[in-house]
Every structure is written in C-alpha cells, then in structure tokens.
TIDREN-360631 format. One record per residue (C-alpha): residue number from 0; residue in one letter; x, y, z. Coordinates in nm, 2 decimals, m for minus. Example, Ala and Ser with C-alpha at 12.3 -4.5 7.8 and 13.67 -1.06 7.14 Angstrom:
% residues 2
  nr rest     c1     c2     c3
   0    a   1.23  m0.45   0.78
   1    s   1.37  m0.11   0.71
//
This chain:
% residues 432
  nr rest     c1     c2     c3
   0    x   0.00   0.00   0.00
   1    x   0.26   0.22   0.11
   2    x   0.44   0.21  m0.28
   3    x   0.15   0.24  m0.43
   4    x   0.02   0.56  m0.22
   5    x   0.40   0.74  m0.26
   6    x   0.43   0.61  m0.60
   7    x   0.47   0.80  m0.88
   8    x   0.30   0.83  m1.25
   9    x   0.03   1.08  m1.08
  10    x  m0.10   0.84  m0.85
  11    x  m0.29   0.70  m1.10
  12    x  m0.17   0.30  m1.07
  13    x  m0.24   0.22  m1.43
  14    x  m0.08   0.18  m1.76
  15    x  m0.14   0.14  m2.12
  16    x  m0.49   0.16  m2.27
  17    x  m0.64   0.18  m1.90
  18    x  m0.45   0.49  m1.84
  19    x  m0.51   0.66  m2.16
  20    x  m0.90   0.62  m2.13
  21    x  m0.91   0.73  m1.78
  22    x  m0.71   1.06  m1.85
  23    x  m0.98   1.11  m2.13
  24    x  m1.26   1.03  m1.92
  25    x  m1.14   1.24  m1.61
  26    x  m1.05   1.55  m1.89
  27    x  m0.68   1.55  m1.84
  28    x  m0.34   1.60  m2.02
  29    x  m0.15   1.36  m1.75
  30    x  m0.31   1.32  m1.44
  31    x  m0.53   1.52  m1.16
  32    x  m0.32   1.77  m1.07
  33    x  m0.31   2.19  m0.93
  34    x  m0.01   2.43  m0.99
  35    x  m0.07   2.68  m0.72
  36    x   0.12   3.02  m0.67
  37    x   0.08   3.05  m0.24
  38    x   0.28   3.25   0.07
  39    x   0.51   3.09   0.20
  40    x   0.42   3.19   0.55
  41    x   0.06   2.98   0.47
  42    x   0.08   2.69   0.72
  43    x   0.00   2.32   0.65
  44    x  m0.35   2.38   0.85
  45    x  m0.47   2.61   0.59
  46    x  m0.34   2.40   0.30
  47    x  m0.59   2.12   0.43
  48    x  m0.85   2.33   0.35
  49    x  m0.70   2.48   0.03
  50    x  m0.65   2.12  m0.11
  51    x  m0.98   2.05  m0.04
  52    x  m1.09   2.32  m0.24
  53    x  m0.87   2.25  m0.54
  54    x  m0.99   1.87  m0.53
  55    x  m1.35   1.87  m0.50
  56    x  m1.31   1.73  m0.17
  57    x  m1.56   1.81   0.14
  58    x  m1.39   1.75   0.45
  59    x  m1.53   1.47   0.52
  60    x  m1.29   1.24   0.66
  61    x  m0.94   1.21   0.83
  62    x  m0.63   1.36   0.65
  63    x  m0.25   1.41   0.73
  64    x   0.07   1.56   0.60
  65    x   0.40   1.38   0.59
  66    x   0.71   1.36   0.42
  67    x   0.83   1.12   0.19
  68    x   0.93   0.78   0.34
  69    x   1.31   0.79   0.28
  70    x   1.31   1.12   0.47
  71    x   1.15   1.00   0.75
  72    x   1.37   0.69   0.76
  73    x   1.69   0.90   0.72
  74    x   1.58   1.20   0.95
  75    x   1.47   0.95   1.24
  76    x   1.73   0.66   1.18
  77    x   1.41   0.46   1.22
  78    x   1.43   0.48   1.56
  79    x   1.26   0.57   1.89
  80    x   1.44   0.79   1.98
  81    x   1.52   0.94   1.67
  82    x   1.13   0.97   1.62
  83    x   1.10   1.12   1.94
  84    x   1.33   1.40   1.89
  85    x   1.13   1.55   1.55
  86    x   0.80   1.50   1.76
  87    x   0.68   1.86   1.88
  88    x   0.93   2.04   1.57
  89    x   0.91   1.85   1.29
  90    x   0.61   1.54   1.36
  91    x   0.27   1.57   1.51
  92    x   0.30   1.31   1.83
  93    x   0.00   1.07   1.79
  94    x  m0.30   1.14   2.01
  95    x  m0.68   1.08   1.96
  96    x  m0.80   1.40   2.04
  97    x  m0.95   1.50   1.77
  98    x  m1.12   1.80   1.94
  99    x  m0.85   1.95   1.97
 100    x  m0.63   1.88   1.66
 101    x  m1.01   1.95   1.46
 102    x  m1.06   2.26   1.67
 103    x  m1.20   2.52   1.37
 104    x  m1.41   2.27   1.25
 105    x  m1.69   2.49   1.29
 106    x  m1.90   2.43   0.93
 107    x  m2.26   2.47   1.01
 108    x  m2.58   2.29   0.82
 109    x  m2.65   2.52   0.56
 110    x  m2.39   2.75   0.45
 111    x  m2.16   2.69   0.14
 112    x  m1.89   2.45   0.20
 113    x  m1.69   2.66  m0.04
 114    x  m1.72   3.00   0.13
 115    x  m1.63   2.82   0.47
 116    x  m1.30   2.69   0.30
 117    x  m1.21   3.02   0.19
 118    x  m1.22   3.16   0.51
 119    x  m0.99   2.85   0.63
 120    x  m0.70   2.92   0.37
 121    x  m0.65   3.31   0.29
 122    x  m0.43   3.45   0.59
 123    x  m0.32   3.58   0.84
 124    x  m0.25   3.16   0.93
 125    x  m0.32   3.05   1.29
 126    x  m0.35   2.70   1.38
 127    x  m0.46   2.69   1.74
 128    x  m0.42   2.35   1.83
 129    x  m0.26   2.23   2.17
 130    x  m0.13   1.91   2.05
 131    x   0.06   2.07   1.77
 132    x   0.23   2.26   1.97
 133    x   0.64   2.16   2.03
 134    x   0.53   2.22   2.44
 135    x   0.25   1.97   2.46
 136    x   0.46   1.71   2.25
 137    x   0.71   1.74   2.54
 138    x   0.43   1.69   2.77
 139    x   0.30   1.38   2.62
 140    x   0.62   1.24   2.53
 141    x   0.73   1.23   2.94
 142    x   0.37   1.05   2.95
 143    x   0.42   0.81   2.68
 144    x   0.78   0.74   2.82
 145    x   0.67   0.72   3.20
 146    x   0.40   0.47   3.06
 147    x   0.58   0.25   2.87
 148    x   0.89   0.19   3.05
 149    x   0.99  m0.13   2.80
 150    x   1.01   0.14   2.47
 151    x   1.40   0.30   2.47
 152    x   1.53   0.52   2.25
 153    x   1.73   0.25   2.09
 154    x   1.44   0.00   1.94
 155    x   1.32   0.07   1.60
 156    x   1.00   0.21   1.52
 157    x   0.88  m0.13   1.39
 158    x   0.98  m0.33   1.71
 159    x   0.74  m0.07   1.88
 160    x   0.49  m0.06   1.68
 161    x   0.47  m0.43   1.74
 162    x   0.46  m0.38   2.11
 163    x   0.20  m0.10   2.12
 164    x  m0.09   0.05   1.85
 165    x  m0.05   0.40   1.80
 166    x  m0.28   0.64   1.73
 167    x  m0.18   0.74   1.42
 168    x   0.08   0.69   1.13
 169    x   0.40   0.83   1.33
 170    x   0.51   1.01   0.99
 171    x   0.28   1.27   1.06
 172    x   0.38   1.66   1.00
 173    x   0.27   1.89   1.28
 174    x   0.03   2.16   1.08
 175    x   0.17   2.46   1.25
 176    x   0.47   2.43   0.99
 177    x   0.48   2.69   0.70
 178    x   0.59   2.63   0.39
 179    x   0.88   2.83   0.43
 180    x   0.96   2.60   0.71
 181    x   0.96   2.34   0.46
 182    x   1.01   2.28   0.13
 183    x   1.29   2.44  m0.08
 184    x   1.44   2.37  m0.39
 185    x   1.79   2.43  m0.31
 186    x   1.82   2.16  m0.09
 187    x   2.12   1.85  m0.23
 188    x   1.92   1.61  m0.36
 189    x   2.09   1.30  m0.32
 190    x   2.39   1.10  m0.15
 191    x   2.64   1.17   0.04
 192    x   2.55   1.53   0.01
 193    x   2.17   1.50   0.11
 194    x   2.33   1.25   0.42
 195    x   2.49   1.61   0.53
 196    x   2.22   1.83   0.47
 197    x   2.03   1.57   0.70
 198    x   2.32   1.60   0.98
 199    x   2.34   1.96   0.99
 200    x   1.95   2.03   0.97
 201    x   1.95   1.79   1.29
 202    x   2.22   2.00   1.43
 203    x   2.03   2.35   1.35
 204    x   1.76   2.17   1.47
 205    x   1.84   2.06   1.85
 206    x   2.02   2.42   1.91
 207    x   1.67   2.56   1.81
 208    x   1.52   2.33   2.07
 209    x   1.76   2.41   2.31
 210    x   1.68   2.79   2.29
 211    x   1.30   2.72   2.35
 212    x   1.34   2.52   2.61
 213    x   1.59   2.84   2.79
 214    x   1.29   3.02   2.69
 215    x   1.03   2.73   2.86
 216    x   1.24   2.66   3.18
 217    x   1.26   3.08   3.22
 218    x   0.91   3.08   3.31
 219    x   0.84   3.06   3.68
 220    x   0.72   2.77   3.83
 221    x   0.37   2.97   3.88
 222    x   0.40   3.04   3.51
 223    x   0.44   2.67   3.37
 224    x   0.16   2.54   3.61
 225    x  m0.04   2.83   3.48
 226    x   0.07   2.74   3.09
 227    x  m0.01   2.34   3.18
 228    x  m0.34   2.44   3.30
 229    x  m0.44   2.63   3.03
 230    x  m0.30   2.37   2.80
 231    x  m0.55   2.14   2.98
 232    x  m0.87   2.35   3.04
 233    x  m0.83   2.46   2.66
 234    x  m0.85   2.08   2.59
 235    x  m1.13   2.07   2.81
 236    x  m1.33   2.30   2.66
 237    x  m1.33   2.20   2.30
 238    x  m1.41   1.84   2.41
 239    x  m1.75   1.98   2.62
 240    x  m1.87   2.19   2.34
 241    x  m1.83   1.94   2.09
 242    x  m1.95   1.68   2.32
 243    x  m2.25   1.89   2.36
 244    x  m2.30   1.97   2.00
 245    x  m2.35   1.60   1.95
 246    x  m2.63   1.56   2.22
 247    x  m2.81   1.81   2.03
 248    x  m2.74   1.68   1.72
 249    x  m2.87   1.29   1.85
 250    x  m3.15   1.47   1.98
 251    x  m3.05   1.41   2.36
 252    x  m3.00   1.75   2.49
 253    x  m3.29   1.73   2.76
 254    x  m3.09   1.52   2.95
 255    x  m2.79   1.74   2.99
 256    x  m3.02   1.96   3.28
 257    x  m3.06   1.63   3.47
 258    x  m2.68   1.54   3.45
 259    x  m2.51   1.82   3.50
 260    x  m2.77   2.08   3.64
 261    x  m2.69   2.31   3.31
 262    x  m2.90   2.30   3.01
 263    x  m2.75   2.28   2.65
 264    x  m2.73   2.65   2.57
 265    x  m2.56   2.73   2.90
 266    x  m2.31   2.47   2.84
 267    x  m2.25   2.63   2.45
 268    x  m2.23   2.94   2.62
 269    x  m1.99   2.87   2.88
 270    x  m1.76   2.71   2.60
 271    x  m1.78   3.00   2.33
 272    x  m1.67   3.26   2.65
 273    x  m1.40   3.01   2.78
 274    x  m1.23   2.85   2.46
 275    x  m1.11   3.23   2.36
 276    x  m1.00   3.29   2.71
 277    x  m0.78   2.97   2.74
 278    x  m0.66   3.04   2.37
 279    x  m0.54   3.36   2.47
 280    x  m0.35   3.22   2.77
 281    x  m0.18   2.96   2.54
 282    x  m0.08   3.23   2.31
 283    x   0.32   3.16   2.37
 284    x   0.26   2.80   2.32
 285    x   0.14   2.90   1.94
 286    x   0.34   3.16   1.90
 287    x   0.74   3.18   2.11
 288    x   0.77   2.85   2.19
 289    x   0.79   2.68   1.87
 290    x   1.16   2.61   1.68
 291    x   1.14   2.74   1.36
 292    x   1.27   2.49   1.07
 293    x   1.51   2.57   0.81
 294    x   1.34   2.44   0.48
 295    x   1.47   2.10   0.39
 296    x   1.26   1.91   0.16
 297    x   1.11   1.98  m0.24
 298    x   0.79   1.76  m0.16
 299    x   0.59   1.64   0.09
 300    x   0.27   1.37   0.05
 301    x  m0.12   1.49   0.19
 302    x  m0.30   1.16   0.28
 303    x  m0.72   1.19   0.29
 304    x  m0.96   0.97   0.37
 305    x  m0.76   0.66   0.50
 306    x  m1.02   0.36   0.33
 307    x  m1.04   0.57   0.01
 308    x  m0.65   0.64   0.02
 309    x  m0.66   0.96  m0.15
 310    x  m0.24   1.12  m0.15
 311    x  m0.18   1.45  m0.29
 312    x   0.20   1.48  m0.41
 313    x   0.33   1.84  m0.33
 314    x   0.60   1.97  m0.49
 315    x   0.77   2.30  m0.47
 316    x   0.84   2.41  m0.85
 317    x   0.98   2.79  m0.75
 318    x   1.09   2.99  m0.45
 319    x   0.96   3.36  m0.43
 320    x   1.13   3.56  m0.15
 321    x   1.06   3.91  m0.03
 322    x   1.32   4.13   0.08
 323    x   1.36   4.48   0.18
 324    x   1.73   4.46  m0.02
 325    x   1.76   4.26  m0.33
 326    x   1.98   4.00  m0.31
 327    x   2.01   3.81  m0.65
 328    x   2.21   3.52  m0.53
 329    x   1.98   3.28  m0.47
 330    x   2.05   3.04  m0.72
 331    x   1.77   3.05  m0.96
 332    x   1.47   3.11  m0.68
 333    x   1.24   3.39  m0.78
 334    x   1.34   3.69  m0.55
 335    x   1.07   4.00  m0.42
 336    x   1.26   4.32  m0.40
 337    x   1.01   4.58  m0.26
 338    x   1.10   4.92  m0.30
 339    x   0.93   5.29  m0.29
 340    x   0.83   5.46  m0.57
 341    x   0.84   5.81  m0.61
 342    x   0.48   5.82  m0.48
 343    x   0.63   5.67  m0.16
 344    x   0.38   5.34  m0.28
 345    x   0.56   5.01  m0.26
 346    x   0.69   4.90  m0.57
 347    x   0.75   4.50  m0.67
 348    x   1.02   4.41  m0.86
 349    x   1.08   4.03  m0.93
 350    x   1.41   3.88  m1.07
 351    x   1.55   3.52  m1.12
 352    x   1.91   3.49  m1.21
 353    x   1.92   3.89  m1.22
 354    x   1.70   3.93  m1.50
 355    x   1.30   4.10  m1.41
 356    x   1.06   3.87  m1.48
 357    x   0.74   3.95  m1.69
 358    x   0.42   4.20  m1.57
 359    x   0.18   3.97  m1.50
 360    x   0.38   3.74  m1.25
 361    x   0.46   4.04  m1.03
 362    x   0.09   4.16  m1.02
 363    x   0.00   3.76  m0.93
 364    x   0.27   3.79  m0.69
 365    x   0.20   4.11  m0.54
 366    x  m0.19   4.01  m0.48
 367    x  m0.05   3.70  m0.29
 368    x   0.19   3.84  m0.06
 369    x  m0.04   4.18   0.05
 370    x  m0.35   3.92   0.04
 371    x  m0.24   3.63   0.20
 372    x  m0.42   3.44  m0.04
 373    x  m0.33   3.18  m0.27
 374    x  m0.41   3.15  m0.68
 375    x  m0.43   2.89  m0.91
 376    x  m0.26   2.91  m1.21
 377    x  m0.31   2.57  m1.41
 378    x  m0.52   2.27  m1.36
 379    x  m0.55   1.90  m1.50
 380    x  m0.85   1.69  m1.47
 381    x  m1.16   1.72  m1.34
 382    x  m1.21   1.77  m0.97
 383    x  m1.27   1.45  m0.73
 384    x  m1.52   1.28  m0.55
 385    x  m1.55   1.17  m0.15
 386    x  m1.67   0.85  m0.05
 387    x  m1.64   0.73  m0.43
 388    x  m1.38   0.45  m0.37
 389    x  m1.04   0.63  m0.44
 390    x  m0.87   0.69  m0.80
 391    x  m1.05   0.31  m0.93
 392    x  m1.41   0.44  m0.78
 393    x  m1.37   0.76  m0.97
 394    x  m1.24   0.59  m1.29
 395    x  m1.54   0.35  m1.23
 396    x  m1.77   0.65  m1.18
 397    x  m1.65   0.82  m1.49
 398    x  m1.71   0.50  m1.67
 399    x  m2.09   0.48  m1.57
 400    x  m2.16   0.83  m1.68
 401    x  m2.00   0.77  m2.02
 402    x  m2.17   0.45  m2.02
 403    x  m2.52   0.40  m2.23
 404    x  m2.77   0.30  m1.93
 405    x  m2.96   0.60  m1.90
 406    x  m3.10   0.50  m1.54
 407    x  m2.73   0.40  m1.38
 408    x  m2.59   0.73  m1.56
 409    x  m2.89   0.95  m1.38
 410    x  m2.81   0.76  m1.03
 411    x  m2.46   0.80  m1.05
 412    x  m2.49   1.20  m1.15
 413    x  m2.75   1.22  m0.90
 414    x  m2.54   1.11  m0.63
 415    x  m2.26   1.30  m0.73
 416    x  m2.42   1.64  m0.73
 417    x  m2.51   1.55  m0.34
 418    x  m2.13   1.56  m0.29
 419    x  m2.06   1.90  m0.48
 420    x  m1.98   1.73  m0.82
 421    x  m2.05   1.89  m1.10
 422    x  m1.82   1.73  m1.40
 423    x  m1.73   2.06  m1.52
 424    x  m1.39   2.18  m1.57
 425    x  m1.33   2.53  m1.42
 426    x  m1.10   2.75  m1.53
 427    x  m0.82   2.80  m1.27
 428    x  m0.84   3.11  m1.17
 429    x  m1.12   3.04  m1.04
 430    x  m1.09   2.76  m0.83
 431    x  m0.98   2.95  m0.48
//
C-alpha cells in the first residue's frame, strides 16, 4: 500500500490503454493535478483546507501531512528515539483527540462548504491546536515514556509498533509548519551530500530546541503550572462543546439539565466565552515556543480519507522571496525586491538569475503576498469525488456516466451532485 500511495506516475496505478482512457474520461493532459502560486508563511493547517478546495473534496474524513518515506527513515534513523526527537518540531506526536487537533471545525448545516473553506485558507495563518504545539509534544512524550517503560530510545520504530498501537501513522507533520519551514528547492538532492544536509538540519535543529526550552524553563514555576493548565482546560473546553453539539445533534439535549444541572445552551455558552480565554492564555505556546525549521525538503505527500487512500504529491516548483534589499544570489529562486516609488507606494520588482521577470507574474505575486491568499494558475483533470472508492471508484464513476444505461448514468450523477460534483472543468483562476 505504502508504494503504491508514494508512487509516482500521478497516482494514477495504471498503464497502457487503461491509463489513456481514464485521462480522457477524467478530462486530463497527464493526471489530476493543481499548480498553485501560495505564501510561503501559509501553514500546512490552511493547506488542508485549500486542497480541499482544489480537489472537490468536502472534508469529510481524516487527512495528514507527511514527508516522503526515505526522509523520515533518514531524519529518524528509524528509531525511537530518533522519532522522538522530531516530535513537537518536525512530527505531530499521535493522540486521539480530535477535538483538539479538529478545533476550527466549525461548518454549520446550511452554508456553502466553499465560502467556509475560503475563510480556512486566505491569511493571516493561525493553527490553534494544543497538541501541535512543540510544548504539549514534550508533555506527552514524558507521559508516553513514564508509561511505557519497555520502549527506549534504541528500538526501531517497527519493534514498537509491534509492542504498542499507535494512534496514528508516526510520519505525521505537525500543521503549524509553514511552507517556508519546509520545502525548498535548493536543498542536495541525493547522496552523500543530502546524508549532510540531514546532519546539519538535525544540528540547527536541536540548538533551536535548546533555545526554546531556555525560553520554557525561564518561566516561573507559577508560570508553567499556569501554561499546563491552560493547556488542559483549553483541551477541556473543546471536548465539552463538541460533546454537547453532538447531544443536540442525536437529539439528547434534555438530559444534559438532569446530568449536570446546566441545560444545552448554558453549556455552549460557557464554551464560546471560555475557549477564547484559554486560547489567549496559550498564546506563547502557538506563537514563542515553537523552533522554527530551516526548509529541507522539495515535496511532501497529503494523505485523505484513509479507506479511500486519497495522496496529494506536493512539490515545490519555484521559490519567491521578499526582501527589503535585493539579493540576486539565490540560485535560480524567484526573488521579491520591494521598494518605494516616487509616490512613496511600494513598488514590486521580481528577478531570477538577475533578470525581471514578466508584468503579470509580479501583479499575481504582489496580490498574494499583501492578500495572503493563494491563486491557481493551471489545472489538470476534473475535480474528485468523496466517498467514491479512491482513483479506481472515480475511474469507475467516470465510466458509468460515459456509459449507455440511462437510469445508472442518472443515479450515478444524482449522487454525485449531493457531494458538490458537478463534471465541469473550471478555469483555474477560479478555483480558490
């Protein structure tokens, strides 16, 4: 499953004659495939969304971020403790609570699933959750080793996973990453030059830990109980609201009052005053204690709906920096010089290699970086399909409403539409 899923030929697992009528069936030149022009301060929380968006997708089931297999293998020496130490920086640590981790999940019955994405991926980028935060990880890592005495830092990944189920896949990015703090195209690409790119990344890495945890262990000991606490009553909070969102939901509000003495509404109330208060006290947990990566990697691998086994390959094509000086040394990357007119206005210049690049790519540019919000530029194949049974499901779907039985055609598209399908093709400038 796990070639297959970080395989390559656009995901597509077919060949020949198979291929070649799927790709005309699904409207495509190669594959199903977005080239997006996006800030590099957008994090991978708000690429979730933006994906989902681009793909036709609805949300609707589990996802995750991770990097491709050999990386994780040579970043963690496929070891405990080597997993261990990316936990919190690089790697979400697993957990099941989903309250948290899910905690803007706030689509209500009714309004358009597209608007609510758009206010998901267009900036300023916040991703609020606890557990993705390098301080919690550190929490729950003393708890998983105080727990499980028998797992050292020595065994490999799969002699634990043999002892233990976890969670969750354990190559599993943490979403408050940018993609600045990721992906790069000057990064070696392979042998004995990529083995020292990995060393001294690791090395960058553990003095960046070091300085947050100066930063963690300044705090008084009033002011970590207080950051614990808030940690947990955050937690807390999310769980109760959306514990009481499902009573009401099931239809079993009424007997909130008789449980707990506090009807639904003063439970929902309680939650919506307290979850921005406990946010606000967690603010250096989101925000100054966090070690910021050096950019290592040219793709990464979005996994959705694990039974469907949807993967999204993202790769960085180009590099645009924005600087206040221009520096044109940057080995082929696009780079932003912003200057002052003689209006006192700010002014974009873009260059690669020295030489300004055309009009239109500095306008696109300009939009993205004052916006915050992402465009995209090209697009191949129609959009996809949840619940339809992965790439064959679609193919098979395709199939059917090409097919001549008016009744299955009309039950298929029927169905569809329910999911936001509509079998156009939109123009890509439109998509986000």
């Amino acid at each position: 499953m796990e070639d297959f899923i970080y395989g390559e030929d656009n995901g597509l697992g077919m060949e020949g004659d198979e291929k070649d009528t799927f790709l005309k069936l699904a409207k495509a030149k190669e594959g199903i495939s977005r080239e997006v022009l996006v800030p590099s301060t957008m994090n991978l929380h708000a690429m979730h969304y933006m994906i989902q968006r681009l793909f036709g997708w609805q949300n609707s089931h589990l996802h995750n971020f991770s990097i491709p297999p050999e990386e994780f293998k040579a970043l963690t020496r496929g070891t405990v403790g080597g997993w261990e130490n990316l936990c919190g920086s690089l790697l979400h640590f697993p957990n099941d609570d989903s309250n948290d981790f899910y905690w803007d999940d706030d689509y209500e019955s009714g309004e358009s699933v597209k608007s609510w994405f758009k206010r998901k991926y267009i900036g300023p980028y916040r991703q609020k959750a606890v557990c993705d935060t390098y301080f919690d990880a550190q929490r729950q890592i003393k708890d998983f080793s105080d727990h499980f005495t028998k797992i050292t830092a020595d065994m490999t990944l799969d002699e634990m996973e043999h002892q233990i189920i976890m969670e969750e896949n354990l190559n599993f990015l943490t979403e408050r990453l940018t993609l600045g703090e990721l992906l790069t195209t000057n990064a070696p690409k392979e042998g004995k030059n990529r083995e020292k790119a990995y060393k001294k990344w690791l090395e960058r890495l553990s003095e960046k830990k070091q300085e947050i945890e100066q930063m963690i262990n300044a705090e008084s000991a009033k002011g970590l109980k207080d950051l614990n606490d808030a940690a947990d009553s955050l937690k807390l909070w999310r769980r109760n609201k959306t514990a009481v969102n499902r009573r009401i939901y099931y239809g079993h509000a009424e007997d909130l009052k008789k449980e707990t003495g506090r009807c639904a509404d003063e439970w929902l109330e309680s939650a919506d005053f307290l979850i921005p208060v406990f946010e606000r006290a967690c603010s250096k947990l989101f925000d100054e204690y966090n070690p910021k990566l050096t950019p290592l990697f040219e793709t990464l691998y979005y996994l959705y709906d694990y039974g469907d086994d949807w993967c999204v390959k993202i790769t960085v094509l180009d590099q645009y920096d924005r600087k206040t000086n221009a520096d044109l040394s940057t080995c082929g990357a696009f780079v932003v010089d912003i200057m002052k007119d003689s209006d006192g206005l700010r002014k974009y210049r873009y260059f690669q290699d020295g030489r300004e690049v055309d009009e239109e790519l500095r306008s696109e540019l300009a939009y993205i970086d004052v916006k915050q919000c992402p465009k995209c530029v090209a697009a191949d194949g129609l959009n996809l399909v949840d619940d339809v049974g992965g790439i064959g499901g679609f193919y098979d779907m395709l199939e059917t409403l090409a097919g001549d039985d008016p009744e299955e055609k009309e039950s298929m598209r029927t169905w569809a539409r329910s999911l936001g399908w509509t079998g156009r093709m939109s123009k890509p400038e439109n998509m986000l």
